[in-house]
C-alpha positions in Angstrom: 0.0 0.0 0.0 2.1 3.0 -1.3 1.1 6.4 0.1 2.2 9.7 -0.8 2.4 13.0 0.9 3.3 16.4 -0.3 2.9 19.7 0.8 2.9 21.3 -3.2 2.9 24.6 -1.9 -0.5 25.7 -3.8 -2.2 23.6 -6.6 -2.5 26.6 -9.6 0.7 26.0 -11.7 0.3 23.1 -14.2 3.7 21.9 -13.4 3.0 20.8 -10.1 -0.5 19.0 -11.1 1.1 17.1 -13.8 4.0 15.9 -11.5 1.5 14.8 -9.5 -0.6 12.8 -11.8 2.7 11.3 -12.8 3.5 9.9 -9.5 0.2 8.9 -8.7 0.6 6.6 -11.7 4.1 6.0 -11.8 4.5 4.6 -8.1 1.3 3.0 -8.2 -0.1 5.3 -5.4 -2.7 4.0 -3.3 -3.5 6.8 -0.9 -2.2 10.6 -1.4 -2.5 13.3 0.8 -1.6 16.6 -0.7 -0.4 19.5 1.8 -1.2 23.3 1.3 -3.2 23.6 -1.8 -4.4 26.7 -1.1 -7.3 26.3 -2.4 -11.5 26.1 -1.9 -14.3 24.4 -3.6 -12.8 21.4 -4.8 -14.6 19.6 -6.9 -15.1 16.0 -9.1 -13.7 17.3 -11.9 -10.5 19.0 -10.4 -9.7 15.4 -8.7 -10.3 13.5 -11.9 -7.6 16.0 -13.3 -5.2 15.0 -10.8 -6.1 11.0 -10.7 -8.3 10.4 -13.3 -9.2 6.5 -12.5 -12.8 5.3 -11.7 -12.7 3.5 -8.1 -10.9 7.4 -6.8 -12.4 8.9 -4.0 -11.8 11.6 -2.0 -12.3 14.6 1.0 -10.5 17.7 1.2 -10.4 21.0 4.1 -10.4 23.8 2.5 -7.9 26.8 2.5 -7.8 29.5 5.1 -7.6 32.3 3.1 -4.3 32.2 0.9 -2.7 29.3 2.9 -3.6 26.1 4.4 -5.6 23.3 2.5 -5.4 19.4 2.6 -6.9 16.9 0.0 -7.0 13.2 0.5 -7.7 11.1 -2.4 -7.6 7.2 -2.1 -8.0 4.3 -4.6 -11.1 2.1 -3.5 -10.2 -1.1 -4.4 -7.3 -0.7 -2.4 -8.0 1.3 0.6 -11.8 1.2 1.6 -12.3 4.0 3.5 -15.3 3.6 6.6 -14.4 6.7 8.4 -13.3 10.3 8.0 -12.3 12.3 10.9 -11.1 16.1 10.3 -9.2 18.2 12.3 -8.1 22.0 11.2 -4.2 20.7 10.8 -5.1 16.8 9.4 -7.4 14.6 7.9 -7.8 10.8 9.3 -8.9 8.0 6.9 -9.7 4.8 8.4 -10.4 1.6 6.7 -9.4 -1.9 5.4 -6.5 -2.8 2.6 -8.8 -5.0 0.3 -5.6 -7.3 -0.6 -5.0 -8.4 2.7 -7.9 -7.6 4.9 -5.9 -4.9 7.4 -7.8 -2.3 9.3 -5.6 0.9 10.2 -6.0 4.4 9.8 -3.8 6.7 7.5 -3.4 10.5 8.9 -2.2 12.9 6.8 -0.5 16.0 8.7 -0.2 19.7 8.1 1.1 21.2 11.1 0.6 25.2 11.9 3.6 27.1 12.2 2.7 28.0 15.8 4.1 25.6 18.6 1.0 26.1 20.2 -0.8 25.1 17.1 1.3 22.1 16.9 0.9 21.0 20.5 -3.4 21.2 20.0 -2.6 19.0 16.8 -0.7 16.5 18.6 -3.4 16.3 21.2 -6.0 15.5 18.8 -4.1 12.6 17.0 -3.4 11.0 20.8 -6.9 11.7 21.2 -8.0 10.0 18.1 -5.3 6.8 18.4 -7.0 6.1 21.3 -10.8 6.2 19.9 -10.2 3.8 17.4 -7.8 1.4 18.9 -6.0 1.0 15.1 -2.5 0.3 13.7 -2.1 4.2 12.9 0.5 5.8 9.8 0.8 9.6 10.3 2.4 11.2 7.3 3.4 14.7 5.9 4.7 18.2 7.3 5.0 18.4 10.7 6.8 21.8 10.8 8.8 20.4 13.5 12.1 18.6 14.1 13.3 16.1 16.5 17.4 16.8 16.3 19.7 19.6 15.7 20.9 17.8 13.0 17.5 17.6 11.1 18.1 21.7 9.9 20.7 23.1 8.5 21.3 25.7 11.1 21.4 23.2 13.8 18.9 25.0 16.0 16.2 23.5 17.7 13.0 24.9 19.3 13.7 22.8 22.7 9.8 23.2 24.0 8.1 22.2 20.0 10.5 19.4 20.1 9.7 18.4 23.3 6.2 18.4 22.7 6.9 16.9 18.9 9.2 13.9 21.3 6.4 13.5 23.7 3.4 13.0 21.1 5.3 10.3 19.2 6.1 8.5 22.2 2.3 8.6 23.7 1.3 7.1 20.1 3.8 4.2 20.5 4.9 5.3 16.8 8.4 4.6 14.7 9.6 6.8 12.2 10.6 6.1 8.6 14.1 6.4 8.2 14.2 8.5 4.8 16.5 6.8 2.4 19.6 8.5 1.5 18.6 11.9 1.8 19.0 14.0 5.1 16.3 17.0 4.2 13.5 17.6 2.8 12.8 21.4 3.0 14.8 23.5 1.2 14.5 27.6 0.9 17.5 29.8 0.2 20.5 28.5 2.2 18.0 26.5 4.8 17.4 23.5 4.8 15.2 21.6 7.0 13.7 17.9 7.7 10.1 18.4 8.8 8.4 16.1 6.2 8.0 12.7 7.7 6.5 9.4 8.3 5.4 7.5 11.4 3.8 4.2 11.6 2.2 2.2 14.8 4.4 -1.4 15.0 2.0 -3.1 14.1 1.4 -1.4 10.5 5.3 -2.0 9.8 4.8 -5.7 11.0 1.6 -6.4 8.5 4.0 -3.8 5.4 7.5 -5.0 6.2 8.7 -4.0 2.8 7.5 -0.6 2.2 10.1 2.1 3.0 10.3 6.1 2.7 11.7 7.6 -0.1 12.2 11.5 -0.9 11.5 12.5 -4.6 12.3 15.8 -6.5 10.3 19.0 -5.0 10.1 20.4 -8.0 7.9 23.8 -7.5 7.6 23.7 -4.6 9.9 24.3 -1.1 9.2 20.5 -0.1 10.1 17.4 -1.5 7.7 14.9 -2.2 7.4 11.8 0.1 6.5 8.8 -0.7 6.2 5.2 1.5 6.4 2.8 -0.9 7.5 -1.1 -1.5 9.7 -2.2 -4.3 9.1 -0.9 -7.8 7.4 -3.2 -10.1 8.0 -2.5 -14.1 4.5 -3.1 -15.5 6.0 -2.4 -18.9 3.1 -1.2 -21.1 2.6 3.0 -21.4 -0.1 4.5 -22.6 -1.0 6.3 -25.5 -0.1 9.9 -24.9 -1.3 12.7 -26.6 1.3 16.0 -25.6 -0.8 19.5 -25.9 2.2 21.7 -26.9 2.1 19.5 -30.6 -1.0 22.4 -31.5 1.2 24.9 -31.0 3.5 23.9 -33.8 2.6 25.3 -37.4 3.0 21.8 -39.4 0.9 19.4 -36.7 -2.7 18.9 -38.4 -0.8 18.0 -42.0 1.9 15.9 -40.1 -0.6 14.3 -38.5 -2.5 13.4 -41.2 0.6 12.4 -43.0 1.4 10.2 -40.3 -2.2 8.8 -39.6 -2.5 8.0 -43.5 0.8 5.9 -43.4 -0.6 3.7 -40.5 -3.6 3.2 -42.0 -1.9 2.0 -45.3 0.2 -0.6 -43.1 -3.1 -1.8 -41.6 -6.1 -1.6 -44.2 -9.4 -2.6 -42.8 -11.9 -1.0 -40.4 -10.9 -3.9 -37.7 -7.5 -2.9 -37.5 -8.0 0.1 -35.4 -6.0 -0.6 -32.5 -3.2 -1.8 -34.4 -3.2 1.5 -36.0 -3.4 3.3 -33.1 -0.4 1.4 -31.7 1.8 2.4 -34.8 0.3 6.3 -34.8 1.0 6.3 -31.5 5.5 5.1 -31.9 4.7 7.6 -35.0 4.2 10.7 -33.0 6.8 9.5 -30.8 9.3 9.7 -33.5 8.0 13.1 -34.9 7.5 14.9 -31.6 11.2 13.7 -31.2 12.8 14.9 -33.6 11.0 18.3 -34.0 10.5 18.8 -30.1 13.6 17.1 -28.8 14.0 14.5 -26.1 11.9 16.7 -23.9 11.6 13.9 -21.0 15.2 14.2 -21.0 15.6 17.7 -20.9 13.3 17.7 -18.1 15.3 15.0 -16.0 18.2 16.7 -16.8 17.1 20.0 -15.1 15.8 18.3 -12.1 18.9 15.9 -12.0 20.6 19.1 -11.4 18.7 20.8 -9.1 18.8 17.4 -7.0 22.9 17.2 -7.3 23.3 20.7 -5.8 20.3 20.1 -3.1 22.4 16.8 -2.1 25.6 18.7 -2.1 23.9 21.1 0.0 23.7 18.9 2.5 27.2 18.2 3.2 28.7 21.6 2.3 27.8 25.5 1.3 26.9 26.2 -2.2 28.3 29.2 -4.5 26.1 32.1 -4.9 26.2 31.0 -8.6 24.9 27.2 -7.4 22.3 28.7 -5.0 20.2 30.4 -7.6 20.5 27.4 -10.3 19.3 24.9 -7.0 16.1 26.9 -7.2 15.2 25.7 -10.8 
């Protein structure tokens, strides 16, 4: 049961929506908790943008003016959800994992700035542990750290800490150790780890396999999290159609070119799906060679900004590596 938890920063730039729908799909996402979306009045639509598969459901709270916002979106047949609970810093989600019959409950966590804030928040997740009795996951931005080492600066708030230390224990949770990364915050020269993931015993006995992993952050201050078990290649990719082709002067007669050529290899109205698989290596090729590699372009600038967000984690950046680290 892979879940994923990230606070995106806002939900209006396109960028960030598509990197989400591709790691929903990519990393065969079961549940997905997204942090500060800044936004009201979601709706069907607006999920089905995001995760556009039938058996999707899903609860959001809405923003507090230009800030705040959670949305929890979960895939049926794999998570049936029984009960929502809400809270003004998290939203609970408890259920059964259809493949093996487990009842736990997933929490998904955007903590306040305020220590205060943070200490009513842990209260209420002791508070609900100990209503439902479950195996309990608590994931996301806690806005808090546990060690001086966990921020850059090496300073730590000795009372939120305390109270951070105090909340874990009283839940009888473990963290996620976060493979081979050391923050997950990044603004400027700081750097922080307040994303993270905690899970009761018993959910890490019943999911020995899965393990926390820290992707690109992309437009946003925070990485992506994501607990997942091992990758599995399912090898087949759908049919993509890329919007930016319109733009380009030649497309419609291309097309047509290209859609004529595939139908002379396969002649015959049954033949559409062979045709479609040849149209669609087709506009692979052209969108190649007039667009570029563009997947690689893209991993090549996030490659980047990853290498100098790793190296800032063992030792200062230039001035000249600072501003290309922030994309």
């Amino acid at each position: 049961m892979n879940i994923f938890a990230w606070n995106s920063c806002g939900l209006g730039m396109a960028h960030k929506r598509n990197s989400i729908r591709n790691r929903l799909i990519k990393n065969n996402v079961g549940i997905c908790f997204l942090l500060e979306t800044k936004k009201n009045n979601c709706c069907d639509s607006f999920i089905r943008n995001l995760w556009n598969i039938a058996t999707i459901k899903w609860t959001s709270l809405e923003s507090v003016g230009k800030s705040r916002g959670i949305i929890a979106m979960w895939d049926n047949s794999v998570f049936e959800v029984n009960s929502i609970e809400f809270g003004g810093q998290w939203i609970s989600l408890c259920g059964t994992h259809i493949p093996s019959s487990f009842n736990c409950m997933i929490v998904g966590v955007y903590a306040a700035s305020s220590v205060k804030e943070r200490a009513d928040l842990w209260e209420e997740i002791i508070t609900l542990k100990f209503a439902f009795e479950l195996p309990l996951v608590v994931i996301g931005d806690f806005n808090e750290t546990l060690l001086p080492n966990e921020r850059s600066s090496g300073n730590l708030n000795l009372s939120g800490s305390t109270s951070f230390r105090r909340f874990i224990s009283d839940c009888e949770l473990v963290e996620y150790n976060m493979q081979g990364h050391r923050f997950t915050w990044f603004r400027g020269g700081s750097m922080s780890r307040i994303d993270k993931a905690f899970a009761s015993p018993e959910f890490q006995l019943q999911f020995p396999s899965l393990s926390l992993c820290r992707y690109p952050r992309g437009m946003s201050d925070h990485c992506q999290l994501l607990l997942q078990s091992p990758k599995v290649d399912w090898e087949w990719k759908p049919f993509r159609f890329i919007n930016c082709w319109l733009s380009h002067p030649s497309f419609l007669t291309d097309f047509e070119a290209l859609w004529s050529d595939s139908c002379k290899e396969f002649p015959g109205e049954y033949s559409l799906i062979k045709k479609l698989g040849i149209m669609g290596k087709k506009l692979r090729q052209w969108n190649k060679s007039t667009f570029g590699d563009q997947n690689l372009k893209l991993a090549d600038i996030q490659n980047s900004i990853t290498t100098l967000e790793n190296k800032s984690e063992v030792c200062p950046l230039s001035e000249t590596e600072k501003k290309s680290s922030r994309g």
